[in-house]
KEKOLGU-57616 format. One record per residue: residue number from 1; residue in three letters; chain; x, y, z of N, C-alpha, C in turn. Coordinates in steps of 0.2 Angstrom, whole numbers, plus 2048, in hexadecimal, padded with zeros to 3 digits. Layout:
N
PT   num   residu   chaine   n_px   n_py   n_pz   ca_px   ca_py   ca_pz   c_px   c_py   c_pz
PT   NUM      ALA        A      X      Y      Z       X       Y       Z      X      Y      Z
...
END
This chain:
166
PT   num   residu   chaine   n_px   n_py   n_pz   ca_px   ca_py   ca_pz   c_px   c_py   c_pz
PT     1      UNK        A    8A9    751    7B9     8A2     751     7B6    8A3    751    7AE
PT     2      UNK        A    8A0    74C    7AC     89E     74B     7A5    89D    753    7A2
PT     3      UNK        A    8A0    755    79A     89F     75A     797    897    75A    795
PT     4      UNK        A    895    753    795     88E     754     791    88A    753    796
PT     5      UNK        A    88A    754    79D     887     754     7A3    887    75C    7A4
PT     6      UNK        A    88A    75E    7A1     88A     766     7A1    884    76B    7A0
PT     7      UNK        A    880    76C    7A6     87A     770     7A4    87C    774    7A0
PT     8      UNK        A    881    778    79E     882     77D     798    883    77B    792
PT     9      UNK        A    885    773    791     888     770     789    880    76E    788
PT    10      UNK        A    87C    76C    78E     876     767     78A    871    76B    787
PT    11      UNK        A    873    776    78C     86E     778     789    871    778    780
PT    12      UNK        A    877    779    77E     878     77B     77A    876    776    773
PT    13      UNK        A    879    770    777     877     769     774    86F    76A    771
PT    14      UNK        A    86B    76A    776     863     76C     772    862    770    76E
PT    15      UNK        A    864    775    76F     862     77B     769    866    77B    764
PT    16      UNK        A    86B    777    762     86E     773     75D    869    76F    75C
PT    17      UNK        A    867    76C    75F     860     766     75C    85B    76A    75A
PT    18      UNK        A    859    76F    75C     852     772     75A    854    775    753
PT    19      UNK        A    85B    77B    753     85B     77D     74C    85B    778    748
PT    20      UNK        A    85E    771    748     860     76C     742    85A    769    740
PT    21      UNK        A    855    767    745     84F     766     745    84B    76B    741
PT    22      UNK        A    84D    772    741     846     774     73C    84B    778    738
PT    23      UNK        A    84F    779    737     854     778     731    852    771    72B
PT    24      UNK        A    852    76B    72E     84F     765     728    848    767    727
PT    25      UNK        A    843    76A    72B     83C     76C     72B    83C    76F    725
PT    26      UNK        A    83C    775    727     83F     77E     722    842    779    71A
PT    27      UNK        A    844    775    719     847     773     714    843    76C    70F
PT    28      UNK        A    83F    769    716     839     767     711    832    768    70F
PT    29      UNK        A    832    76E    713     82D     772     711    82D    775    70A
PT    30      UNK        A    833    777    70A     835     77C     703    835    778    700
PT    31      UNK        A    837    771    6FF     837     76A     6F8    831    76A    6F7
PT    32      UNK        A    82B    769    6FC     824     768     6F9    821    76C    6F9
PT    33      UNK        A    822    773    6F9     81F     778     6F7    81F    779    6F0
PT    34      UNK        A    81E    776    6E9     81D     774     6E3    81A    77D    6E0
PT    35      UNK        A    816    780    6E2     814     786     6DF    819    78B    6DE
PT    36      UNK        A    81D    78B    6E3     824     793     6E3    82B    791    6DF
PT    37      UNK        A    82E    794    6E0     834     793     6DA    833    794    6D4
PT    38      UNK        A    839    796    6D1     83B     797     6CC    83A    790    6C7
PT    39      UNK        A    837    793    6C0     838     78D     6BA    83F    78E    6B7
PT    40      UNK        A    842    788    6B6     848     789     6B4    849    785    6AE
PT    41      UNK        A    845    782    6AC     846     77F     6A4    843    785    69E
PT    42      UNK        A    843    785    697     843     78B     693    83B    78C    694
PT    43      UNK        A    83A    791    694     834     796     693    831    796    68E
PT    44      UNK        A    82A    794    68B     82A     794     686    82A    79F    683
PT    45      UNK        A    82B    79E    67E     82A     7A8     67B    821    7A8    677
PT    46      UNK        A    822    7A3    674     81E     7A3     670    816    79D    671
PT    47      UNK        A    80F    79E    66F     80A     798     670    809    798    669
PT    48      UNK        A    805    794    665     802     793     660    7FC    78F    662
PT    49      UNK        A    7F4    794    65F     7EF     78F     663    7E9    790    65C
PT    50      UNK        A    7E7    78C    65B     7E4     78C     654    7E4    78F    64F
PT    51      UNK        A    7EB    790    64D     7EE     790     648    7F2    797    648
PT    52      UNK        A    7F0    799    64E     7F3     7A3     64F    7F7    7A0    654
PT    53      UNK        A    7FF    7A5    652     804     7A4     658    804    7AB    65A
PT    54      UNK        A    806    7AB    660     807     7B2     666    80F    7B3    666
PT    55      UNK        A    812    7B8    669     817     7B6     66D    812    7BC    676
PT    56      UNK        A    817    7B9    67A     817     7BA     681    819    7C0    680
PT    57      UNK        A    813    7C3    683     817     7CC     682    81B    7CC    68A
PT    58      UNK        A    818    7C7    68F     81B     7C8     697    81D    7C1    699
PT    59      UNK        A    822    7BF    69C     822     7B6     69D    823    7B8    6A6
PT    60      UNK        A    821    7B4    6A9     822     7B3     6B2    823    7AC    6B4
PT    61      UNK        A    829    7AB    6B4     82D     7A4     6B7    830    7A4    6BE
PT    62      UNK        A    82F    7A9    6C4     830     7A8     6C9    82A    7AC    6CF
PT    63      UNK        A    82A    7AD    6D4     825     7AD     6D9    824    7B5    6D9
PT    64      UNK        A    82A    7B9    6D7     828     7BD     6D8    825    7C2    6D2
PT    65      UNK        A    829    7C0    6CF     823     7C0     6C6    81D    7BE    6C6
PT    66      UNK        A    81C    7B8    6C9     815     7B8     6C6    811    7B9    6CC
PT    67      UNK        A    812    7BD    6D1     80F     7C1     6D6    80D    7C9    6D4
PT    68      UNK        A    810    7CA    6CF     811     7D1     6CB    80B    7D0    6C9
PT    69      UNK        A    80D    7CB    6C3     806     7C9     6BB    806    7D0    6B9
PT    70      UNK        A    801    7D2    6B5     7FF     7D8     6B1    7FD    7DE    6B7
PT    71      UNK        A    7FE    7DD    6BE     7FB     7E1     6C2    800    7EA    6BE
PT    72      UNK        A    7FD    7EF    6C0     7FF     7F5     6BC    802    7F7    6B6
PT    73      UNK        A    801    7F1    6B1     805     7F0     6AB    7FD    7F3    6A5
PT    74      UNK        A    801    7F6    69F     7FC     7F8     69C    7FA    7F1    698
PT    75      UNK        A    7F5    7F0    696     7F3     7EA     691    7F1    7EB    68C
PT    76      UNK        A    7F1    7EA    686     7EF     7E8     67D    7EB    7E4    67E
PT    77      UNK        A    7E8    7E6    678     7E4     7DE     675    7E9    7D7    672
PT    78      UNK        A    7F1    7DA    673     7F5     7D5     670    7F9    7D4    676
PT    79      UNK        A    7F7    7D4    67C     7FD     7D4     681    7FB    7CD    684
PT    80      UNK        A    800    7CA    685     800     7C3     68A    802    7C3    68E
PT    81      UNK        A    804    7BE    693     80A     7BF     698    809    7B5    69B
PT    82      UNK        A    80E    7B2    698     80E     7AB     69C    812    7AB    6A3
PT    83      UNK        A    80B    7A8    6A7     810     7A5     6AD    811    7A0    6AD
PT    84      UNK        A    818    79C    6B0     81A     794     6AD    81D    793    6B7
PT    85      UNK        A    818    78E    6B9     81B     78C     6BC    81E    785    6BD
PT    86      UNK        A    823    784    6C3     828     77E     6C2    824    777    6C3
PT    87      UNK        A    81D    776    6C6     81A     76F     6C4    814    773    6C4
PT    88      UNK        A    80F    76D    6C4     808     76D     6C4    804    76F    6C9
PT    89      UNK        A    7FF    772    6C7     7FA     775     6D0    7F3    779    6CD
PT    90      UNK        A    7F0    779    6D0     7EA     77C     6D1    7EB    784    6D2
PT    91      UNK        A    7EF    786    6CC     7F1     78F     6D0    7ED    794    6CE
PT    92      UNK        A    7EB    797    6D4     7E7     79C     6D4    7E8    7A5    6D2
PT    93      UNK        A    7E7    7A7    6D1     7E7     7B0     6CC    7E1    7B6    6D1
PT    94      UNK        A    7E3    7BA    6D0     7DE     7BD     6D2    7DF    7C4    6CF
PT    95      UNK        A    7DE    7C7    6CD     7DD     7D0     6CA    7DD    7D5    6CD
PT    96      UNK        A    7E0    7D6    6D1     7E3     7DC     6D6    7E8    7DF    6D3
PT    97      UNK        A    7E6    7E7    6D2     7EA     7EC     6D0    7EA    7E9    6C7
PT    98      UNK        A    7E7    7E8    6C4     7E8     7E5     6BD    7E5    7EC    6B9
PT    99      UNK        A    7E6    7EF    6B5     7E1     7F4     6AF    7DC    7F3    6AA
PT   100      UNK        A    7DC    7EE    6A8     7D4     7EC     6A5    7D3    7E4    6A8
PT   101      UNK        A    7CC    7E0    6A4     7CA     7DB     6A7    7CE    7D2    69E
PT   102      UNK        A    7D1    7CE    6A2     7D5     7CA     6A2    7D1    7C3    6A1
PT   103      UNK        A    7D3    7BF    69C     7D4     7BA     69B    7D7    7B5    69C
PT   104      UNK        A    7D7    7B1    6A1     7DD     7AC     6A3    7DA    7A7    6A3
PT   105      UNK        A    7E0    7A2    6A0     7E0     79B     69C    7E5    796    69F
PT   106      UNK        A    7E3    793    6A3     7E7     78E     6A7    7E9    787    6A4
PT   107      UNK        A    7EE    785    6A2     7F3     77E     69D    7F6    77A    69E
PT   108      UNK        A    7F6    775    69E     7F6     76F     6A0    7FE    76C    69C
PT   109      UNK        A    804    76E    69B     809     76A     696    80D    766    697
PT   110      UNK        A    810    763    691     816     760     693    819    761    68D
PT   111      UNK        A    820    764    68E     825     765     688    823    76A    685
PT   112      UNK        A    820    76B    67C     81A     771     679    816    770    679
PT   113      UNK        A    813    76C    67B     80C     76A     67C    807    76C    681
PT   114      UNK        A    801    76F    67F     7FC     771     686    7F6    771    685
PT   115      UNK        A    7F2    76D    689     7EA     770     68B    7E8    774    68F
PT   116      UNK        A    7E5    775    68C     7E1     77D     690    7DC    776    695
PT   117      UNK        A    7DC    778    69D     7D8     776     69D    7D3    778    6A4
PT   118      UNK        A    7D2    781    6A4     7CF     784     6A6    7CF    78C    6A2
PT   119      UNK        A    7CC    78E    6A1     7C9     797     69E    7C7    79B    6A2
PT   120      UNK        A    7CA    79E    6A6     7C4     7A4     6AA    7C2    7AA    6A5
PT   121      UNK        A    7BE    7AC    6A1     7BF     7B2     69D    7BB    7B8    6A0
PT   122      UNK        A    7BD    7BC    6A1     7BC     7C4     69F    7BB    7C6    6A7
PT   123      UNK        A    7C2    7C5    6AC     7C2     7C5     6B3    7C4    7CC    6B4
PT   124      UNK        A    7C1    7CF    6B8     7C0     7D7     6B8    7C4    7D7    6BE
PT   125      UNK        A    7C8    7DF    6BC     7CD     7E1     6C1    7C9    7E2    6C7
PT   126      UNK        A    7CC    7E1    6CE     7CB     7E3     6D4    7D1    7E9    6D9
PT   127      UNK        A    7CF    7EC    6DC     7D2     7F2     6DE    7D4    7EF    6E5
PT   128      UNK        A    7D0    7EC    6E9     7D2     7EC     6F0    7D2    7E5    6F1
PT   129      UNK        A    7D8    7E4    6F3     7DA     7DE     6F4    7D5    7D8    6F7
PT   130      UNK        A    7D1    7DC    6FD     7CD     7D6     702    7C8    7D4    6FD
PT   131      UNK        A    7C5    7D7    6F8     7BF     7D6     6F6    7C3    7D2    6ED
PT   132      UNK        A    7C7    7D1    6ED     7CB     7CF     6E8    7C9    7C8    6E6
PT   133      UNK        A    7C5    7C5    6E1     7C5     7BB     6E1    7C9    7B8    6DE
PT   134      UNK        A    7CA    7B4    6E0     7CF     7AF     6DB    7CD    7A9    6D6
PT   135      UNK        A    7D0    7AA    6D3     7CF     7A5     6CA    7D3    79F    6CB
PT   136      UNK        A    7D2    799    6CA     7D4     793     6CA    7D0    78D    6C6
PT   137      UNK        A    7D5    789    6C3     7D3     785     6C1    7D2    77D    6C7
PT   138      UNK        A    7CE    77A    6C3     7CF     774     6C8    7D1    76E    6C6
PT   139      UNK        A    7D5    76E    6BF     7DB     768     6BE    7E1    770    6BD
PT   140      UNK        A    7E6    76B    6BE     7EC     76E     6BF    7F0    76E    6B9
PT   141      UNK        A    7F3    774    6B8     7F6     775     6B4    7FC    778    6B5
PT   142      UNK        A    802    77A    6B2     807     77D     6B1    809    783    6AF
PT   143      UNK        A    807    784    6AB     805     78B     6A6    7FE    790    6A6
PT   144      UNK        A    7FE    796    6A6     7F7     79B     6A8    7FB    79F    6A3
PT   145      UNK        A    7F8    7A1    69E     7F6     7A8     69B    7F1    7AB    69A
PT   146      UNK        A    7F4    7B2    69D     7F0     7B7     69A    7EF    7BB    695
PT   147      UNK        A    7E7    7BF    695     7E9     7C3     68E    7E2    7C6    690
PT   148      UNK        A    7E1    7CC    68B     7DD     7D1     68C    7D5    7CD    68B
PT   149      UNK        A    7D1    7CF    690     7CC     7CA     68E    7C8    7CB    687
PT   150      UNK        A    7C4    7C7    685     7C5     7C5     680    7C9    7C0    67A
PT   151      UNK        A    7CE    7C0    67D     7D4     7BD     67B    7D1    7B5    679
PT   152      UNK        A    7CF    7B2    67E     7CB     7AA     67F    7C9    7A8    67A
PT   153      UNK        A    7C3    7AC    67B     7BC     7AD     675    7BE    7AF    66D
PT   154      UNK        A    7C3    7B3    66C     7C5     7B5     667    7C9    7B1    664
PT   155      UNK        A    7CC    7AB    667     7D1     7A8     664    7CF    79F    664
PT   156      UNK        A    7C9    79D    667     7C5     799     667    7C8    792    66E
PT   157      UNK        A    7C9    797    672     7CE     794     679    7C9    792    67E
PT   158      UNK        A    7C8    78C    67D     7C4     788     682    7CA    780    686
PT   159      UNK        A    7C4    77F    68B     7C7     779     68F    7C8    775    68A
PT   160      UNK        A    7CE    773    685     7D0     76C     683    7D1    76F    67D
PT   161      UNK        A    7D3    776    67B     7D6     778     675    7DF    777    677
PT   162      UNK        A    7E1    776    672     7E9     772     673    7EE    779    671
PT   163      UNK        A    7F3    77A    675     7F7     77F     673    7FE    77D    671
PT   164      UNK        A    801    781    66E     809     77D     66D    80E    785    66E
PT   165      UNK        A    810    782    672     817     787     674    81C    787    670
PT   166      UNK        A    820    78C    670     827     78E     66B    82B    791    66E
END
């Protein structure tokens, strides 16, 4: 009898086809999943947006950072925090567990260059997750900053004011 006529090699033979089969699955999924991972080119520290520069008081370059954001963190009138992710998208924010209400600015870059090209201003903390909304822009961007609200308004941050990173 053939070895591969072997009711016990062909169970084996299959389930060597299923795992390799969703081992290549599991591995394309992760390539086109474009919102998770880590940024791996430099971070900017610093923005410069009409003529006033900031530095980042908080920077978030991977999933689990920017899953955090300013959730339990105290905030200033001078505190920021960029999130930088690794390509472009429609990413969305929500205000759970945050301590004051938040200004986020979603940008558009390449290199130090960047369009704002969404504002949500003065998004109010929420405590319970289910009743929690989400903020998103509807052109995609790479960069979201935050800042205490008022921030937007006070530094004259609308859809197609230009930022420059440092």
């Amino acid at each position: 009898m053939s070895s591969l006529r072997n009711p016990r090699n062909l169970v084996i033979i299959g389930l060597m086809s299923v795992i390799l089969v969703l081992a290549v699955y599991a591995m394309l999924v992760d390539m086109s999943d474009s919102s998770s991972g880590s940024v791996t080119s430099p971070v900017p520290s610093t923005f410069t947006v009409n003529g006033k520069t900031y530095a980042f008081t908080y920077t978030a370059t991977d999933d689990t950072q920017r899953a955090a954001g300013l959730m339990n963190k105290q905030v200033s009138n001078t505190t920021t925090m960029l999130f930088a992710f690794p390509s472009m998208g429609a990413y969305q924010f929500w205000m759970y567990d945050t301590n004051t209400s938040l200004d986020m600015i979603w940008i558009s870059a390449a290199g130090n260059l960047g369009t704002v090209v969404y504002v949500f201003a003065d998004a109010q903390p929420c405590y319970t997750q289910i009743l929690c909304p989400d903020y998103g822009p509807s052109s995609p961007a790479n960069y979201v900053i935050e800042a205490k609200a008022g921030f937007a308004e006070a530094n004259g941050i609308v859809a197609g004011t230009q930022i420059q990173f440092g």
